[in-house]
Every structure is written in C-alpha cells, then in structure tokens.
N, C-alpha and C positions, 0 to 999 in steps of 0.2 A: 631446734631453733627454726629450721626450714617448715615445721607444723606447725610450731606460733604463730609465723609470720603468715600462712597459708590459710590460717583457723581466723586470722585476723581482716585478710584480703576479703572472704567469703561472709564474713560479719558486715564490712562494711559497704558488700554489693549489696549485701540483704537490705542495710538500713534505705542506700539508694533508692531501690527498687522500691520500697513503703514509702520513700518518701514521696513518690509519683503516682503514687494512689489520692483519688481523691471521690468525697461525697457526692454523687450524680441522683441523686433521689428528688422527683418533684411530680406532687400531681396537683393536675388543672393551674399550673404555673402559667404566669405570662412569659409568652415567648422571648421577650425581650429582656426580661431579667434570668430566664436560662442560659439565653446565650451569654448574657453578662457574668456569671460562674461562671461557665468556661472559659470568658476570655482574661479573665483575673488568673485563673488554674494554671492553664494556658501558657501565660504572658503574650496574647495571640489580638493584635486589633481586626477589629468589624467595622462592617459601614452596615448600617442597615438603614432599607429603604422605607421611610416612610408609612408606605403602605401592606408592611409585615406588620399584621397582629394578631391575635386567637391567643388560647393556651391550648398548651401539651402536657401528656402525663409520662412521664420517665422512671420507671420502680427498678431502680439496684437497689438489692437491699445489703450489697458489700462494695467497698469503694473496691474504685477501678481509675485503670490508666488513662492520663489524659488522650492516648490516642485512641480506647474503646466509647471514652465520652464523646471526642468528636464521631466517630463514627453512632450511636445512637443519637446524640443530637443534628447528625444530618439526616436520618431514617426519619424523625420527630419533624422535622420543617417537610420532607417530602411529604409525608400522612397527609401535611396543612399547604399542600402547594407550592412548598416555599423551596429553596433551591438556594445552595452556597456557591460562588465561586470564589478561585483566588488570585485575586489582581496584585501580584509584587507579593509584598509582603501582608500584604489586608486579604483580609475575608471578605467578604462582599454577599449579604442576604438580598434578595428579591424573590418577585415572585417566577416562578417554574416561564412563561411564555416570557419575563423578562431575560432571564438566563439564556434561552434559545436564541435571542433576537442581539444580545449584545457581549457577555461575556463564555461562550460556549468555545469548551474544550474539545479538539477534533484529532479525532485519530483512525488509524489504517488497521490496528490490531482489536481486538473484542478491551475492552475498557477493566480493568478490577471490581470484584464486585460492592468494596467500599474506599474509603467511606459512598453514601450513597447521595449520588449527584447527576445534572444532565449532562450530557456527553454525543457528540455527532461522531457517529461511529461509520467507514466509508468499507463499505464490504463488495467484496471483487470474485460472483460466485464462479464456479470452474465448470460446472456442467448445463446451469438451468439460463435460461431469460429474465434478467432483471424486470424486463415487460411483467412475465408472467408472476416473477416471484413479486411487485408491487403490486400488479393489478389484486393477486387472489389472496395474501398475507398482511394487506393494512391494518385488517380486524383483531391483528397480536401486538397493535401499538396499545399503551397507555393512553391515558385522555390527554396526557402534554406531548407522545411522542408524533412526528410527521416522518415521513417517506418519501424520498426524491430517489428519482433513476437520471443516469447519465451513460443514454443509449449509446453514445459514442464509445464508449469503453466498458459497456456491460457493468457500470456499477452503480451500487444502491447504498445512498446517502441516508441514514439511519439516525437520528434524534430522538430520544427516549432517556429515560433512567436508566443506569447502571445495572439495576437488578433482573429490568425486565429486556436486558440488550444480552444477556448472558442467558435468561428463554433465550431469545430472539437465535443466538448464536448456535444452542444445544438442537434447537430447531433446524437450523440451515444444516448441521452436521449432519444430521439425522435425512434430509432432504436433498441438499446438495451433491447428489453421486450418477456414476455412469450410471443412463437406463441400460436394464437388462435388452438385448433386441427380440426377442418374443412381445415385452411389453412395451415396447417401443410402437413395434408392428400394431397392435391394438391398440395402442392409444390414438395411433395415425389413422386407423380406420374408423374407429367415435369418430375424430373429428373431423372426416370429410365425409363421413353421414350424417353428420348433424350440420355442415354446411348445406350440403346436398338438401336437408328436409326444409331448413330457413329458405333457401331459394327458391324451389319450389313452393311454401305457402307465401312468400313474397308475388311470387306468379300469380298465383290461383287469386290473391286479392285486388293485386291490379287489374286481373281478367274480370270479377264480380264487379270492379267498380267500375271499369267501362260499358257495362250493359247497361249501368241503372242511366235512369231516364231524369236528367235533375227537374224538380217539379218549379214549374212554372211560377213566379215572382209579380204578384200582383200589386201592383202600385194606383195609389189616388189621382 
C-alpha cells in the first residue's frame, strides 16, 4: 500500500511539474505580445511603458518553466535596452536609463545573475582607493552602467546589469587584495618619477614661454 500510495505521490508531482512548462518560442515577435504570453503563463501583470517597442527573437524549441521564461524574456528586453522592474506586485518595463533614474534596486552584496535587470550595487573595497578604482575601471561599465564614489567611506556606487556587475565583482576579487611590499615599493617609485618628470617639463615650459618676446599688435 505504502508503494501505491508513493508511486501515486511521484505521478502527481510529475504531472505538476509539466503542468508549469510552457511554449516560449518566438522570433521577430513584437515585444509587447511576448511579454503578453508571459503574463497570461504567468498570471503576473505589467505596465509597460509607452515607449517599449522593437521585436525579439526567443528559440526554445522545448517548453520550459515559467521562471526560465522570465528569465529569457528579461535577457530579450536588455538585448533591446529595455529593463523590468517590480513595483508591488506589477512588473513594470521601461527603458534601461528609465529604470536607473526611478525604479532601481540597490544593494550592499554582488546582485544574482538572473533574472537579468539593472541594479545599484554599493561595493566597499578592503585594500584599493575607490579614487583610483573609479578613475582607471569606468571603461568595464556597460553603455547603461554609471560609477559614483563616496570618498567618505571609500565606497563605489555601481549601476550596471546584473551580468555585467558579476564581471565587475569576479574583477574586484581578482584586484581587490594586499599589495605584495616589493611591489608596493615600485609602484611608489613610478609614481614619484613620473610626478617628478611632469614637474619638471611643467618648468622647462613656463621657463620657454617667459623668453618669448610677444609680437607687437598693430592697430588702425
């Protein structure tokens, strides 16, 4: 009996489980009626702005769980600029520099890497200068992400994508450590030689341009 009833239990997670698979296949769709499958699939409402439109191409060619679909259809709206967030119980599409400016999720720890969305991510490094880590690492933002420093507490205010804040982080791990003091020592000596050579040709042109002779200004 305890098998029946056991062969029974496992039958009917199985049915469960298929029953949360669903058809995600679409190419050159309009964005607006993809996300309308979803939110039917779902039972999940959207606001969408206005100003979302393009199509997108999505090839499952096996149904899949409503949570792999959101996660491809927010991969699909980033491609196109486009950015979810979630106000309450709504979803909320805009575009990518909308989501920065009014519905962005902020957090102290490295973000998940899906589903895929923007996120202000506030990183507190242990060894280096926020100074320096903003000035010389802007160039690993995305075209939507921005970099703010809050010299007061050494930390770096980070807005970007999820996928590319998880670089961003594999990066800082990799970077973020004690210098060795050998290469401490050299790196201190670059940089008061190369203060040292700016000064000096800052000199040497102030000295050339007080010789010249400024030429004479003829007027009618």
């Amino acid at each position: 009996m305890k098998f029946i009833i056991s062969c029974a239990v496992l039958l009917a997670s199985t049915f469960a489980f298929a029953e949360n698979l669903i058809p995600f296949n679409f190419t050159n769709e309009d964005i607006t009626k993809v996300i309308e499958t979803y939110s039917k699939a779902a039972n999940q409402k959207f606001i969408i702005d206005p100003g979302v439109r393009g199509k997108i191409t999505i090839l499952m060619p096996e149904k899949i769980s409503t949570e792999e679909a959101f996660n491809q259809l927010s991969s699909a709206l980033a491609v196109n600029g486009y950015a979810i967030s979630k106000q309450g119980d709504t979803m909320v599409v805009v575009s990518a520099r909308n989501i920065e400016r009014n519905y962005i999720e902020t957090t102290t720890t490295v973000p998940s890497l899906k589903p895929e969305r923007i996120v202000t991510w506030i990183y507190t490094p242990k060894n280096l200068s926020v100074d320096q880590l903003n000035r010389d690492l802007r160039i690993i933002l995305s075209r939507d992400g921005e970099m703010t420093t809050l010299l007061q507490k050494n930390q770096l205010i980070i807005t970007d994508w999820t996928s590319n804040l998880q670089r961003v982080n594999n990066l800082f791990a990799e970077l973020d450590k004690p210098v060795d003091p050998a290469i401490a020592k050299v790196v201190e000596k670059a940089t008061k030689d190369r203060v040292a050579r700016k000064a000096a040709q800052q000199k040497e042109k102030e000295k050339k341009e007080s010789k010249e002779t400024p030429k004479d200004i003829q007027t009618e």
